[in-house]
PyMOL Python script that loads the backbone (N, CA, C, O; Angstrom):
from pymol import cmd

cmd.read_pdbstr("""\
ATOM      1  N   UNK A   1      41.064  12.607 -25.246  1.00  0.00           N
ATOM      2  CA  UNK A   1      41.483  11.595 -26.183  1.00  0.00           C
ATOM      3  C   UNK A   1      40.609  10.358 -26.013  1.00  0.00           C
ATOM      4  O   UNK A   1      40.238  10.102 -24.868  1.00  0.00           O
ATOM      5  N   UNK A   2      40.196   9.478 -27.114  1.00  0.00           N
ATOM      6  CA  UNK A   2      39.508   8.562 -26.883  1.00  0.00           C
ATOM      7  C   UNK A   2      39.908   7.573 -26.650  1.00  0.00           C
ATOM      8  O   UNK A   2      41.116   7.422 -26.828  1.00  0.00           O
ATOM      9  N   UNK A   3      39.249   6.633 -26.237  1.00  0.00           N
ATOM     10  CA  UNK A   3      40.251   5.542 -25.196  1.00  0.00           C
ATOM     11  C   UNK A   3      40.075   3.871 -26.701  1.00  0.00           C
ATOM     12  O   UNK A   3      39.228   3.010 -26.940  1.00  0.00           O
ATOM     13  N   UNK A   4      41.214   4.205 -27.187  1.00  0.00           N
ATOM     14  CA  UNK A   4      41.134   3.534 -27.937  1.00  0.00           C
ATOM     15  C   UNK A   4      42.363   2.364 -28.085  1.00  0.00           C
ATOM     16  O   UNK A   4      43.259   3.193 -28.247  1.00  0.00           O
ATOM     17  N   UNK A   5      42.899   1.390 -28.134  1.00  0.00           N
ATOM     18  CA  UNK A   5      44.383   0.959 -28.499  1.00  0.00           C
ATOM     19  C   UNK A   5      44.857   1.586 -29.945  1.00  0.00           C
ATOM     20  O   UNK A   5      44.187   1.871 -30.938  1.00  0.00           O
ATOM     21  N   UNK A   6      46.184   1.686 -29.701  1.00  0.00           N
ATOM     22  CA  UNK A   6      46.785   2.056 -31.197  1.00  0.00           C
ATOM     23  C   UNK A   6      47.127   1.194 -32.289  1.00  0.00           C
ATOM     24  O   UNK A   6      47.391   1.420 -33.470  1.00  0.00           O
ATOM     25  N   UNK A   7      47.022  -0.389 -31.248  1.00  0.00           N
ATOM     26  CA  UNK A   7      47.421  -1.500 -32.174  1.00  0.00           C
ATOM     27  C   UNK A   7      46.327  -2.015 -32.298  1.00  0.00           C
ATOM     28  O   UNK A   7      45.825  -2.144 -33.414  1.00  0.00           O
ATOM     29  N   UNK A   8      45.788  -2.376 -31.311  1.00  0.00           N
ATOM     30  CA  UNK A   8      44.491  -3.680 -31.589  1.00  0.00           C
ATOM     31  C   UNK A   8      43.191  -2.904 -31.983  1.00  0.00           C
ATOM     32  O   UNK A   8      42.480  -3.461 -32.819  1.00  0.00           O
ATOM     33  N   UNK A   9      42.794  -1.723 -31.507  1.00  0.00           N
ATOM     34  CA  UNK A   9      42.073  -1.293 -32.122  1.00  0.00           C
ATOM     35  C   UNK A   9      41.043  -1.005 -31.240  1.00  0.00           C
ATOM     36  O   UNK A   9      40.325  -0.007 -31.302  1.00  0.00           O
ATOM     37  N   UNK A  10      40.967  -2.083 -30.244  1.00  0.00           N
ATOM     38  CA  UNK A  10      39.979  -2.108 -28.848  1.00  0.00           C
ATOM     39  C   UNK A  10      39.471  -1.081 -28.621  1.00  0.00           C
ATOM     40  O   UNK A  10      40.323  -0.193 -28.577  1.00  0.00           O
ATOM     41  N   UNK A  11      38.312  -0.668 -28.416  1.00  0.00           N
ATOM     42  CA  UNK A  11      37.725   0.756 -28.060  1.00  0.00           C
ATOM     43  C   UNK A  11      36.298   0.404 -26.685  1.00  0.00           C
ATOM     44  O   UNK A  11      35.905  -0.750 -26.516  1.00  0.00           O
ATOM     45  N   UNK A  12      35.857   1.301 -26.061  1.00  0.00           N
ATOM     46  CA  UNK A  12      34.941   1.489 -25.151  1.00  0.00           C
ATOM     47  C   UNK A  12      33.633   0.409 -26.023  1.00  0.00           C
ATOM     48  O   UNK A  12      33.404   0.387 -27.233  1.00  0.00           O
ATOM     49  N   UNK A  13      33.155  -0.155 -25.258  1.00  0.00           N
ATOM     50  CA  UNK A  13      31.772  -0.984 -25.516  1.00  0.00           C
ATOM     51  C   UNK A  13      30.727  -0.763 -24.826  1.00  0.00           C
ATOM     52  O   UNK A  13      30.807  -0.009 -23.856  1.00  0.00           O
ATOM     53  N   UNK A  14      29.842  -1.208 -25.080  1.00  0.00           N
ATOM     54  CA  UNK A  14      28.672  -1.016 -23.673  1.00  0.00           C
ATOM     55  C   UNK A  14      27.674  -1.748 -23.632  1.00  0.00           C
ATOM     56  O   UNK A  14      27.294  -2.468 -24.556  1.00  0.00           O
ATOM     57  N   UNK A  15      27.176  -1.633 -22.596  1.00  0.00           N
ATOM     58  CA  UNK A  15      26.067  -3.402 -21.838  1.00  0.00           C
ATOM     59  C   UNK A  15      25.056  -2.748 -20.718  1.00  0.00           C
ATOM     60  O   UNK A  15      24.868  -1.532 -20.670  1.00  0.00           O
ATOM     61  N   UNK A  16      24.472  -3.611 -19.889  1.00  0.00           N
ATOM     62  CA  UNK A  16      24.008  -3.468 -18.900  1.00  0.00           C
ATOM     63  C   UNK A  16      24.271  -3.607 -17.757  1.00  0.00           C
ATOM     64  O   UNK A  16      25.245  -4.355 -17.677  1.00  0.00           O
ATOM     65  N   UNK A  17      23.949  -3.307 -16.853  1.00  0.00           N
ATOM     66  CA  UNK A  17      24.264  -3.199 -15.557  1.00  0.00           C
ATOM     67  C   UNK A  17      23.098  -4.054 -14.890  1.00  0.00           C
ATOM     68  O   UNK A  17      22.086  -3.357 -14.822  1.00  0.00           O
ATOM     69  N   UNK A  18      22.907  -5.298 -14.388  1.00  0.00           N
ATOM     70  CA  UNK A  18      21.515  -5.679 -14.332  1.00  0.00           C
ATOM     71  C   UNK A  18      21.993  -5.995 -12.634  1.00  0.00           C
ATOM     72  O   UNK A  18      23.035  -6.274 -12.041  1.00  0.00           O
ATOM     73  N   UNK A  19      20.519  -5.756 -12.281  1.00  0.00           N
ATOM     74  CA  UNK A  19      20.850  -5.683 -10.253  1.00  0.00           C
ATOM     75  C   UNK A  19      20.010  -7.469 -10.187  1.00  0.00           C
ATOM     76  O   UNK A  19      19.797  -8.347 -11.023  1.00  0.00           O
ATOM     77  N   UNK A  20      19.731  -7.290  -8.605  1.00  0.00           N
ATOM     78  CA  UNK A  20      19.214  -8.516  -8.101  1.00  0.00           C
ATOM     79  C   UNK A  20      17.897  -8.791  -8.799  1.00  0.00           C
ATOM     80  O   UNK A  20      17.547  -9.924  -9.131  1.00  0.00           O
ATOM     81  N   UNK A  21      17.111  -7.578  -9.023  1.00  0.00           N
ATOM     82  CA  UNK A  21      15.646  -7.085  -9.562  1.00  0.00           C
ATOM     83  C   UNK A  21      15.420  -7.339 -10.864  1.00  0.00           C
ATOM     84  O   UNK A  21      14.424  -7.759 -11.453  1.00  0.00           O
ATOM     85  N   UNK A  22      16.472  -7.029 -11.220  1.00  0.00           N
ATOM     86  CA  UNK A  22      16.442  -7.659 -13.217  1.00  0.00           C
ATOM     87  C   UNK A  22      16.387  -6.297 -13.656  1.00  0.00           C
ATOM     88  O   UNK A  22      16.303  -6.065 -14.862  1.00  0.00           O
ATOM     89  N   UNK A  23      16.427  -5.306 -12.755  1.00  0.00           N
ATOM     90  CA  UNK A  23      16.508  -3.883 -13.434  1.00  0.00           C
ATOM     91  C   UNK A  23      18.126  -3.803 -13.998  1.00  0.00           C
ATOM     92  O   UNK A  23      19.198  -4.135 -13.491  1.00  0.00           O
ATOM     93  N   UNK A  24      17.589  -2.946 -15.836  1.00  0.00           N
ATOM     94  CA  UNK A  24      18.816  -2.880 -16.384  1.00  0.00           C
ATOM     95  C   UNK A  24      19.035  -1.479 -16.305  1.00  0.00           C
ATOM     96  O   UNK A  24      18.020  -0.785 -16.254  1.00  0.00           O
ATOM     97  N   UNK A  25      20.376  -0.791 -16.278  1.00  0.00           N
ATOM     98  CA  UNK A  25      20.546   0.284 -16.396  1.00  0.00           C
ATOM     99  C   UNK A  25      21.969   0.148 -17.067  1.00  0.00           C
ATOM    100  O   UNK A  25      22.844  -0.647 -16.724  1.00  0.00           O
ATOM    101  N   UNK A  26      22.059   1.426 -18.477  1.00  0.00           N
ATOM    102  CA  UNK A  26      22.844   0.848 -19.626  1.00  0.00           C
ATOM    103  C   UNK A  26      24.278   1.492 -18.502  1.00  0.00           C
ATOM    104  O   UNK A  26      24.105   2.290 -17.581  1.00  0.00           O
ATOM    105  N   UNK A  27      25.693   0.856 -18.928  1.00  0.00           N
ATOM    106  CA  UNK A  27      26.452   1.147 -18.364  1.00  0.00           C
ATOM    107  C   UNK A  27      28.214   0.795 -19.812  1.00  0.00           C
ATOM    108  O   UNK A  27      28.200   0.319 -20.947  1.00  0.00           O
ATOM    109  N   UNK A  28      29.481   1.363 -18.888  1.00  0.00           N
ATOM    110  CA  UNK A  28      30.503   0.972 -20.192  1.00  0.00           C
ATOM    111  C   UNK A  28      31.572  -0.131 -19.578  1.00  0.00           C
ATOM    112  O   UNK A  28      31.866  -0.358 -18.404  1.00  0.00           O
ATOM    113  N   UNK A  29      31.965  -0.629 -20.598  1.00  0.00           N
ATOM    114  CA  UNK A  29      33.165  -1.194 -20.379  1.00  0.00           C
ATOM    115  C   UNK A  29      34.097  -1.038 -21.236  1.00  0.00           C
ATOM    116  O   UNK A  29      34.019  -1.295 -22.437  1.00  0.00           O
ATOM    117  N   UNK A  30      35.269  -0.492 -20.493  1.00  0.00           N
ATOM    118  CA  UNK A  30      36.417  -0.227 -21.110  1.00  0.00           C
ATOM    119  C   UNK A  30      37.509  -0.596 -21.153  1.00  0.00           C
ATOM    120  O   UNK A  30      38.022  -0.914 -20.080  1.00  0.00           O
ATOM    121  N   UNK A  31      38.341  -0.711 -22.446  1.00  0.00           N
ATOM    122  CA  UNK A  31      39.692  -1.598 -22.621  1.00  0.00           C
ATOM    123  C   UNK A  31      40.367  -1.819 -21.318  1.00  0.00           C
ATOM    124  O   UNK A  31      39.706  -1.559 -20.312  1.00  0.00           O
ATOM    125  N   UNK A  32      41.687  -2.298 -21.164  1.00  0.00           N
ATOM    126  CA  UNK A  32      42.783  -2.525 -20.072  1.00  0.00           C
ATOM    127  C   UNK A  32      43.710  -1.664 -20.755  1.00  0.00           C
ATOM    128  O   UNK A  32      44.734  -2.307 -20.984  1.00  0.00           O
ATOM    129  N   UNK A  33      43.814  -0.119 -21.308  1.00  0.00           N
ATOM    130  CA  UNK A  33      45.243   0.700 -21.830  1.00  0.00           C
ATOM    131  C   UNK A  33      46.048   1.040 -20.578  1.00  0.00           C
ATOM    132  O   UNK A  33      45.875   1.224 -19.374  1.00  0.00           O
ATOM    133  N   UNK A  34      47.016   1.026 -21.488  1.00  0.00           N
ATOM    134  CA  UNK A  34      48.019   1.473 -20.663  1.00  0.00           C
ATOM    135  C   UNK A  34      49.056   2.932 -21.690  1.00  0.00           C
ATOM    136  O   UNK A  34      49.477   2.668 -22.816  1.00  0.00           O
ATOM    137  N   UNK A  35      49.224   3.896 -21.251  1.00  0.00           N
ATOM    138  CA  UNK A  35      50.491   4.419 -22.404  1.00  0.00           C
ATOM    139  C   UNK A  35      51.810   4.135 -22.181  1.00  0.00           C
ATOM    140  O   UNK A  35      52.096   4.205 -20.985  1.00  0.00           O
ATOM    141  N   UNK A  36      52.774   3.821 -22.949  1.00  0.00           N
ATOM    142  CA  UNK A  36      53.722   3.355 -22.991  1.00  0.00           C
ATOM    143  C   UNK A  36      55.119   3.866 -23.610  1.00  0.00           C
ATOM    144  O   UNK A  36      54.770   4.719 -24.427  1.00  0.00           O
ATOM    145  N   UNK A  37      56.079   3.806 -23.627  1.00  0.00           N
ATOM    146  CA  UNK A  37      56.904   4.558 -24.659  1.00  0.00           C
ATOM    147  C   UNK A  37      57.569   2.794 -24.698  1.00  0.00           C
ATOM    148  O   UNK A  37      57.809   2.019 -23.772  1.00  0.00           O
ATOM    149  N   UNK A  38      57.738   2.610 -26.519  1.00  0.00           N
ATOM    150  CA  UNK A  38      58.379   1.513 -27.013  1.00  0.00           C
ATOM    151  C   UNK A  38      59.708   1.942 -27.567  1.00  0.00           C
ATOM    152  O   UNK A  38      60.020   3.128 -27.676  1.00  0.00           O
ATOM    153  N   UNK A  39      60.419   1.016 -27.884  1.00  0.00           N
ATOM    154  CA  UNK A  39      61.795   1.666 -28.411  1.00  0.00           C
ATOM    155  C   UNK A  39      62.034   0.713 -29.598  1.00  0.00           C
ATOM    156  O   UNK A  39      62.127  -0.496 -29.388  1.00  0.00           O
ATOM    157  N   UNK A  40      62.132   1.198 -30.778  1.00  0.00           N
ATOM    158  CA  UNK A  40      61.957   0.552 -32.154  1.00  0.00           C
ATOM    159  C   UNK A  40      63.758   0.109 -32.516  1.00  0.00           C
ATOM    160  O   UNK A  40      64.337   1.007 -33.126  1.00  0.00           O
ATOM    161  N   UNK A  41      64.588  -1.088 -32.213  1.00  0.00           N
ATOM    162  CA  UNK A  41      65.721  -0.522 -32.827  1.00  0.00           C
ATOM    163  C   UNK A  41      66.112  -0.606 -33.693  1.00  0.00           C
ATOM    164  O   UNK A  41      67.197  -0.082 -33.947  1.00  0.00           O
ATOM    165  N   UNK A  42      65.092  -1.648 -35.009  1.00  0.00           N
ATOM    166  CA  UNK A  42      65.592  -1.385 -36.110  1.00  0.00           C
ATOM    167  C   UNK A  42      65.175   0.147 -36.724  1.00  0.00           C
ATOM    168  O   UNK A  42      65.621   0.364 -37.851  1.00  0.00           O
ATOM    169  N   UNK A  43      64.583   0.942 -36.268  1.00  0.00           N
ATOM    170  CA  UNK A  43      64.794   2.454 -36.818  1.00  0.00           C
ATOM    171  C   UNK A  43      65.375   3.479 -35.474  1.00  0.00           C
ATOM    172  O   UNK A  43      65.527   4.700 -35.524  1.00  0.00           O
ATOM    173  N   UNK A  44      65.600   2.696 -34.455  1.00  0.00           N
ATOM    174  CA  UNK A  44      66.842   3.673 -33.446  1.00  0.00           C
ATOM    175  C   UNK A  44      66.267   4.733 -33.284  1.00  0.00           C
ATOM    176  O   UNK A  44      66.636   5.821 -33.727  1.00  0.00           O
ATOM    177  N   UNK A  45      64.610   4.353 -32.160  1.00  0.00           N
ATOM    178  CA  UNK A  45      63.594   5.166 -32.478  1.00  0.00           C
ATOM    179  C   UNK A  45      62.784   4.890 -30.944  1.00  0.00           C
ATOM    180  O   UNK A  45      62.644   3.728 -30.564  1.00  0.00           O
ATOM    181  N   UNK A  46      62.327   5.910 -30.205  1.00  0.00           N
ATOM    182  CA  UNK A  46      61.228   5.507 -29.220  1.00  0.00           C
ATOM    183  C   UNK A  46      60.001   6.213 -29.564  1.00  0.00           C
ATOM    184  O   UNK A  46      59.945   7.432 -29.725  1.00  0.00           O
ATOM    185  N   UNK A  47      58.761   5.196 -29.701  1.00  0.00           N
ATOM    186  CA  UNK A  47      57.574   5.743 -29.545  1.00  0.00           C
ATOM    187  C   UNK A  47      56.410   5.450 -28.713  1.00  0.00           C
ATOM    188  O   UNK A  47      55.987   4.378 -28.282  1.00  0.00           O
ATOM    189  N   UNK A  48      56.008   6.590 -28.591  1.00  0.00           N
ATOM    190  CA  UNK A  48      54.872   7.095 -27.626  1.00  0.00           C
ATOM    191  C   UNK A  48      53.252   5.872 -28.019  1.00  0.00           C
ATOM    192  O   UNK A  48      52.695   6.083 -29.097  1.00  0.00           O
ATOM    193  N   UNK A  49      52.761   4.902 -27.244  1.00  0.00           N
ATOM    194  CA  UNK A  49      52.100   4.298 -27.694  1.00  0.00           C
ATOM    195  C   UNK A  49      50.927   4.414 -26.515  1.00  0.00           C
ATOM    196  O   UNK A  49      51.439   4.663 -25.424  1.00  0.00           O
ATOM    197  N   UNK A  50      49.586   4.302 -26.476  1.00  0.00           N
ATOM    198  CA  UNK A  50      48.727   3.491 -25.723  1.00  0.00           C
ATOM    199  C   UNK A  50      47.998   2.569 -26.643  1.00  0.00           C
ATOM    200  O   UNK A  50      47.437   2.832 -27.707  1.00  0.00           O
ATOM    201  N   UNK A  51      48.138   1.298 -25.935  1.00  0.00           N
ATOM    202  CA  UNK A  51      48.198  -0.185 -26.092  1.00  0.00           C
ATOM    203  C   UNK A  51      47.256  -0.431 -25.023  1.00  0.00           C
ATOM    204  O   UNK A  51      47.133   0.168 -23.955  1.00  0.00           O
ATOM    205  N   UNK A  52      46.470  -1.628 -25.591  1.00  0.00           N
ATOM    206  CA  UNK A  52      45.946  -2.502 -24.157  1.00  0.00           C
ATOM    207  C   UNK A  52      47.169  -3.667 -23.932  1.00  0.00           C
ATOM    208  O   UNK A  52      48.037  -3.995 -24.742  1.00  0.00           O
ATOM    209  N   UNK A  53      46.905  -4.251 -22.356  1.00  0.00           N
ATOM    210  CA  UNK A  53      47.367  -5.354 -21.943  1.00  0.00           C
ATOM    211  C   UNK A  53      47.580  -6.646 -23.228  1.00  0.00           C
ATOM    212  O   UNK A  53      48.641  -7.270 -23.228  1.00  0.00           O
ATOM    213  N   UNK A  54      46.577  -6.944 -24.208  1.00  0.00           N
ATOM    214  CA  UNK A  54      47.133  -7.856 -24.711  1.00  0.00           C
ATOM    215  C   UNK A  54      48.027  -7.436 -25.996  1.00  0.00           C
ATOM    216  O   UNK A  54      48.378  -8.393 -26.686  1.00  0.00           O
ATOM    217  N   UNK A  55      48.401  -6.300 -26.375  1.00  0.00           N
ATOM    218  CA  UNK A  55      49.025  -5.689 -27.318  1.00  0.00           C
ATOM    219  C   UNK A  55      50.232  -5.565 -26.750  1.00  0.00           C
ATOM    220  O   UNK A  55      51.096  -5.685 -27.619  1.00  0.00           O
ATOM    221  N   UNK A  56      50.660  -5.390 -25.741  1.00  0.00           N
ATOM    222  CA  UNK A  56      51.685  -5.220 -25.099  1.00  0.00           C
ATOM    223  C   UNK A  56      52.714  -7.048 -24.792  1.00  0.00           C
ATOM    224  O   UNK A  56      53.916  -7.297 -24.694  1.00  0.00           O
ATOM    225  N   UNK A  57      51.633  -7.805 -24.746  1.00  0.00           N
ATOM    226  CA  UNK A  57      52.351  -9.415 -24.625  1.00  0.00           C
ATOM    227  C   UNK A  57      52.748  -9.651 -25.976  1.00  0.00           C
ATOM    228  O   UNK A  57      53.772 -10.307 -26.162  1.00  0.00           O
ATOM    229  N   UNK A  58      51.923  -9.102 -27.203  1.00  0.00           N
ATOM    230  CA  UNK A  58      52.390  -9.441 -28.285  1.00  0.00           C
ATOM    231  C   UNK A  58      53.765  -8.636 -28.674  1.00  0.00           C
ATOM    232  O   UNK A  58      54.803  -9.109 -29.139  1.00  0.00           O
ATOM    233  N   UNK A  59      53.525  -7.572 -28.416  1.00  0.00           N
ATOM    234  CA  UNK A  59      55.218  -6.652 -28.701  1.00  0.00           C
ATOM    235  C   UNK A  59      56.089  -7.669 -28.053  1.00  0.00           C
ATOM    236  O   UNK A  59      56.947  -8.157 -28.789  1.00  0.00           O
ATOM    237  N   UNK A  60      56.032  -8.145 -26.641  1.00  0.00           N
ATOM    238  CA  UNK A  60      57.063  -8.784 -26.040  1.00  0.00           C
ATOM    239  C   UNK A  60      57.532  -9.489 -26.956  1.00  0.00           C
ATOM    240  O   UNK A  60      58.671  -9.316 -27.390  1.00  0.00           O
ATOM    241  N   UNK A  61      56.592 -10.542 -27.461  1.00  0.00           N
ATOM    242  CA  UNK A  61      56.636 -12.021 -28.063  1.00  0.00           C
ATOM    243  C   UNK A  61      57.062 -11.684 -29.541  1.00  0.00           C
ATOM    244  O   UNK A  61      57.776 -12.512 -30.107  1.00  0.00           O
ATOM    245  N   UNK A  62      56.687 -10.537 -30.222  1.00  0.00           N
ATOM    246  CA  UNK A  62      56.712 -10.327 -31.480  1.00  0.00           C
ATOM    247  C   UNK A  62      58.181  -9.480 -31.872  1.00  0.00           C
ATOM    248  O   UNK A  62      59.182  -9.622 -32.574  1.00  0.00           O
ATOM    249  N   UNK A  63      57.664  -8.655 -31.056  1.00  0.00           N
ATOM    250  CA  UNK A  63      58.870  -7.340 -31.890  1.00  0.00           C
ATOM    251  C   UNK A  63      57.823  -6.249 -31.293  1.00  0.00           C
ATOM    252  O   UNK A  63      56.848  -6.463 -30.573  1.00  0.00           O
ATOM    253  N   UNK A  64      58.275  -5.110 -31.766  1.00  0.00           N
ATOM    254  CA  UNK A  64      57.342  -3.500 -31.605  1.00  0.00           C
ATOM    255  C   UNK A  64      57.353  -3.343 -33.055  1.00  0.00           C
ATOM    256  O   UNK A  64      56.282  -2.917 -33.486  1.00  0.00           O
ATOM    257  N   UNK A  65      58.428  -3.605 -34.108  1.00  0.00           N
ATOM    258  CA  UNK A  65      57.844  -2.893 -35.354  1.00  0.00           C
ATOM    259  C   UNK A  65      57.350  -4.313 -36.277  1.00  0.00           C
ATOM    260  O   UNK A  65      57.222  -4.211 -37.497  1.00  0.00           O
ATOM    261  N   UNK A  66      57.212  -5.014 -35.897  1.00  0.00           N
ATOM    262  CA  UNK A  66      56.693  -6.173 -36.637  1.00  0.00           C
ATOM    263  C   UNK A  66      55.267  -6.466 -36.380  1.00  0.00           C
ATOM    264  O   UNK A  66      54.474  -6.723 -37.286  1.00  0.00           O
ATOM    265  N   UNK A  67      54.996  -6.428 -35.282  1.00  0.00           N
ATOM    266  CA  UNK A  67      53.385  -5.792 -34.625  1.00  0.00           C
ATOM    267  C   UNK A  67      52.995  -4.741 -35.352  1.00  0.00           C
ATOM    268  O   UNK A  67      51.967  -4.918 -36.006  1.00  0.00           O
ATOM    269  N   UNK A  68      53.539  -3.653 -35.432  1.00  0.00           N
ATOM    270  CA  UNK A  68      52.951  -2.769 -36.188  1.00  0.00           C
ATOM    271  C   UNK A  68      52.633  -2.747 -37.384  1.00  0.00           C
ATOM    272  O   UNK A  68      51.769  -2.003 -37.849  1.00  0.00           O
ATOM    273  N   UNK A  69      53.193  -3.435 -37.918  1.00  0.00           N
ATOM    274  CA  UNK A  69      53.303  -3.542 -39.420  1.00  0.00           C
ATOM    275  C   UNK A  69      52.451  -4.435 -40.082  1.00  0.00           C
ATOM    276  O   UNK A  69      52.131  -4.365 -41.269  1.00  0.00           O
ATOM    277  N   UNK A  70      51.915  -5.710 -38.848  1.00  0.00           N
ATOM    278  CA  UNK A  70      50.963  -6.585 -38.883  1.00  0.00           C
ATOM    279  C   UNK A  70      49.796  -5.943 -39.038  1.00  0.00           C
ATOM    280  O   UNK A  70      49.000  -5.933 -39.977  1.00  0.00           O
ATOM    281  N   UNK A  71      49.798  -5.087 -37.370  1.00  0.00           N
ATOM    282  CA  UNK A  71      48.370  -4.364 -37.500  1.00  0.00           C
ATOM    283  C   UNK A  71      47.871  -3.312 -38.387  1.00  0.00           C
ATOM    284  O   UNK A  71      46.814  -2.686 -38.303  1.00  0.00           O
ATOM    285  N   UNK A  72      48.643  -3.238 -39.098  1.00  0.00           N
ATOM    286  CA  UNK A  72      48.717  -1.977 -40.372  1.00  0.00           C
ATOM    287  C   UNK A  72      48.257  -2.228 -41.760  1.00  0.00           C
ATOM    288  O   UNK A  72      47.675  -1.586 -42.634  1.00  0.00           O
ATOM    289  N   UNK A  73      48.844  -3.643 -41.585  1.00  0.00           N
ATOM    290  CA  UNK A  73      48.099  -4.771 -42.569  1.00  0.00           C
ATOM    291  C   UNK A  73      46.638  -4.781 -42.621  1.00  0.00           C
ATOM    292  O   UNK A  73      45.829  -4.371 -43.454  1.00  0.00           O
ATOM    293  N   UNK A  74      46.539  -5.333 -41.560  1.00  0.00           N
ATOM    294  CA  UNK A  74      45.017  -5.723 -40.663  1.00  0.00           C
ATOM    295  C   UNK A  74      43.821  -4.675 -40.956  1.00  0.00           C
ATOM    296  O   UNK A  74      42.680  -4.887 -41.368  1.00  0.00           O
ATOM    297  N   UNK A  75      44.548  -3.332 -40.559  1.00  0.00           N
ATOM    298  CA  UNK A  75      43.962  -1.916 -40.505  1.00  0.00           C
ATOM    299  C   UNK A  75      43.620  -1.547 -39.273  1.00  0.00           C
ATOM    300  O   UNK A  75      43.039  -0.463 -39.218  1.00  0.00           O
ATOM    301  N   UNK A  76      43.825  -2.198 -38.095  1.00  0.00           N
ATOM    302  CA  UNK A  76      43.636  -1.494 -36.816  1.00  0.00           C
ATOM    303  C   UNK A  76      44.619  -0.477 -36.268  1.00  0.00           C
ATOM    304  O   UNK A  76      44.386   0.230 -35.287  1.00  0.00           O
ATOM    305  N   UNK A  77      45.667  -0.461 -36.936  1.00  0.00           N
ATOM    306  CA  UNK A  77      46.960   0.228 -36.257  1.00  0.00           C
ATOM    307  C   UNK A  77      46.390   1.855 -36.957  1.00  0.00           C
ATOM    308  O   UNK A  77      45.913   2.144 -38.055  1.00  0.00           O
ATOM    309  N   UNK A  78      46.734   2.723 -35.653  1.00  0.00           N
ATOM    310  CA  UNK A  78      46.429   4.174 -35.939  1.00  0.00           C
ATOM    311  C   UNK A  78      46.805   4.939 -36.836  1.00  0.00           C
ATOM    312  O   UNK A  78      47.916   4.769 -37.338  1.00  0.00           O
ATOM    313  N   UNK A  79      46.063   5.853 -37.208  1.00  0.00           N
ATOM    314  CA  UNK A  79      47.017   6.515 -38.757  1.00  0.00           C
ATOM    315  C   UNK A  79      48.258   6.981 -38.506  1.00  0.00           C
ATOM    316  O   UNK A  79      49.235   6.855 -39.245  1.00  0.00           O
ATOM    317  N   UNK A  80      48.197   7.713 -37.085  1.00  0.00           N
ATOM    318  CA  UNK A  80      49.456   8.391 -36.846  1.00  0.00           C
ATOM    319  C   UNK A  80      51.023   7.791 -36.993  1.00  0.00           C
ATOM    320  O   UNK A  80      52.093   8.399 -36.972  1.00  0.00           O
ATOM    321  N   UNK A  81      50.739   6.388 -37.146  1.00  0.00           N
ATOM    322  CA  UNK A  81      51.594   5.643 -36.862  1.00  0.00           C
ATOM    323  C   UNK A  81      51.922   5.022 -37.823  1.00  0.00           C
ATOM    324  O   UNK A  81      52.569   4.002 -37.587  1.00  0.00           O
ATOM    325  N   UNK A  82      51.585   5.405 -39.490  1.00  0.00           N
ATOM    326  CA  UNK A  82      51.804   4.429 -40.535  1.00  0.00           C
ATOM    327  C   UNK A  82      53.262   5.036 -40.979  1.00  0.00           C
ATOM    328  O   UNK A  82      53.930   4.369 -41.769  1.00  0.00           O
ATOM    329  N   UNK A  83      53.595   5.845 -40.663  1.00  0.00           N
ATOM    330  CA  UNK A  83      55.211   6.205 -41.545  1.00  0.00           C
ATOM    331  C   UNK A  83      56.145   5.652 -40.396  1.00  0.00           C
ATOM    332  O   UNK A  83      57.316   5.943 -40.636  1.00  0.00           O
ATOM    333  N   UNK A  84      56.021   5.101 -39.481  1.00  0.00           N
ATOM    334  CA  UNK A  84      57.143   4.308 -38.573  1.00  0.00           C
ATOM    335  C   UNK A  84      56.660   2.751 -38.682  1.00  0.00           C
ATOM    336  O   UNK A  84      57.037   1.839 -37.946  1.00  0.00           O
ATOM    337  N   UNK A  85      55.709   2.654 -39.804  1.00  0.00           N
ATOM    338  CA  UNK A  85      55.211   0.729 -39.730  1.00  0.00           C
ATOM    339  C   UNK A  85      55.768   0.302 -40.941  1.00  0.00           C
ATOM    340  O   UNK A  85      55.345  -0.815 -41.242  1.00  0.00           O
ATOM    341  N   UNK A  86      56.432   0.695 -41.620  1.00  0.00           N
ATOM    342  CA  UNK A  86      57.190   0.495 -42.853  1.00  0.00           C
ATOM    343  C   UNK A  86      58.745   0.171 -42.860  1.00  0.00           C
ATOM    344  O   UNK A  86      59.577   0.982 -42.453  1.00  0.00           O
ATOM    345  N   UNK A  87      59.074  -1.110 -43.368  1.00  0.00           N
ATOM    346  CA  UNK A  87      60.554  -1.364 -43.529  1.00  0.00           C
ATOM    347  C   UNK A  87      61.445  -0.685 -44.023  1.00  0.00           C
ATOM    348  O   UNK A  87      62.602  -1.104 -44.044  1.00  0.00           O
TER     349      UNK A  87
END
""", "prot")
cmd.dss("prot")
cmd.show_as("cartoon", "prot")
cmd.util.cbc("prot")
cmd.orient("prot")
């Protein structure tokens, strides 16, 4: 599976690795995910999510289905997930 968030969208990037020498050698950096199970209760519902760290402060602060529904807006939120982002 690719290491992607389901909300924010965050995916693998990549850079260099540069030593004392100035030698570069290409290297990755990858999100902070975590998988998670959320529990939706205006649809009396738990779902299966991987989220990074800052997707997860926003559920706190936000909601879980109001986040979603944001990022769905947006277009980062995963396809799998558009028939539970709807009121």
């Amino acid at each position: 599976m690719a290491r992607v968030c389901d909300i924010t969208g965050k995916k693998t990037c990549s850079g260099n690795n540069v030593s004392h020498a100035n030698n570069k050698t290409k290297r990755k950096f990858y999100p902070n995910l975590h998988e998670k199970n959320f529990f939706i209760p205006e649809k009396s519902l738990w779902v299966w999510l991987k989220v990074s760290s800052t997707a997860i402060r926003t559920m706190n602060k936000n909601g879980v289905l109001p986040t979603m529904v944001k990022a769905k807006k947006k277009g980062t939120l995963n396809k799998e997930l558009w028939n539970i982002a709807k009121y």
